[in-house]
C-alpha positions in Angstrom: -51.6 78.0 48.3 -52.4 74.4 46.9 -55.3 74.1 49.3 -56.7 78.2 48.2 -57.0 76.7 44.7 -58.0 72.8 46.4 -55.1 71.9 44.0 -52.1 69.5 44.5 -48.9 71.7 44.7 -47.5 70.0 41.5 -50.7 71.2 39.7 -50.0 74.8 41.2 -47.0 74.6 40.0 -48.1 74.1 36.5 -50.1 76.6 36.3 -47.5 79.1 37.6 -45.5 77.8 34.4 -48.2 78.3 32.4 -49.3 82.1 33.4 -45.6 82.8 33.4 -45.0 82.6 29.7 -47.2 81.7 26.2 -44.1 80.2 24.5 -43.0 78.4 27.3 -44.7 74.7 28.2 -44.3 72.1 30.8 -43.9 68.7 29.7 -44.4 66.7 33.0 -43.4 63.0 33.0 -45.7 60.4 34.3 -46.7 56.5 34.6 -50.3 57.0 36.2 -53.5 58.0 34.4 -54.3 60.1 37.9 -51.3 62.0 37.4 -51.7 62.7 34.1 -55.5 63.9 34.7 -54.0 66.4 37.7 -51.6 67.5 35.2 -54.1 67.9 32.5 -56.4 69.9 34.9 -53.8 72.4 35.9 -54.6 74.7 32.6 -57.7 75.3 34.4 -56.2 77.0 37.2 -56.5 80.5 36.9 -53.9 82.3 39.3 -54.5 85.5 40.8 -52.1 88.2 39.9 -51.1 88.3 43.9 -50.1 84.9 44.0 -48.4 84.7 40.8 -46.8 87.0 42.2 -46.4 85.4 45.6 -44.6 82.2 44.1 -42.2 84.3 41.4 -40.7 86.2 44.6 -40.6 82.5 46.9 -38.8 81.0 44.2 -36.4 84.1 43.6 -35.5 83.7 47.0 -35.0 79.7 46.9 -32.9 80.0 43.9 -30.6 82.8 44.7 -30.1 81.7 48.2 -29.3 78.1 46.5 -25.0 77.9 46.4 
């Protein structure tokens, strides 16, 4: 999905975090400027409902199939 968005995963990530709640708010660590800037650009990202979608139901899966 990274590549749909030409995103890193980590940025997609973000963004899911983002759409998913307005109270709730990453705080990502970091020690490069580059990182920082992905991070940054990540609230630009603008997920389609479908894959919002897409990755809430992936990660139900991961995490109730985690022991």
């Amino acid at each position: 999905m990274a590549g749909k968005y030409g995103a890193h995963p980590s940025q997609i990530a973000l963004a899911w975090i983002l759409k998913r709640s307005p109270v709730m708010l990453p705080i990502p660590g970091t020690s490069k400027v580059a990182h920082l800037e992905q991070n940054v650009a990540a609230a630009d990202i603008s997920l389609s409902d479908e894959d919002f979608a897409t990755l809430d139901s992936e990660g139900r899966k991961t995490f109730q199939s985690t022991p």
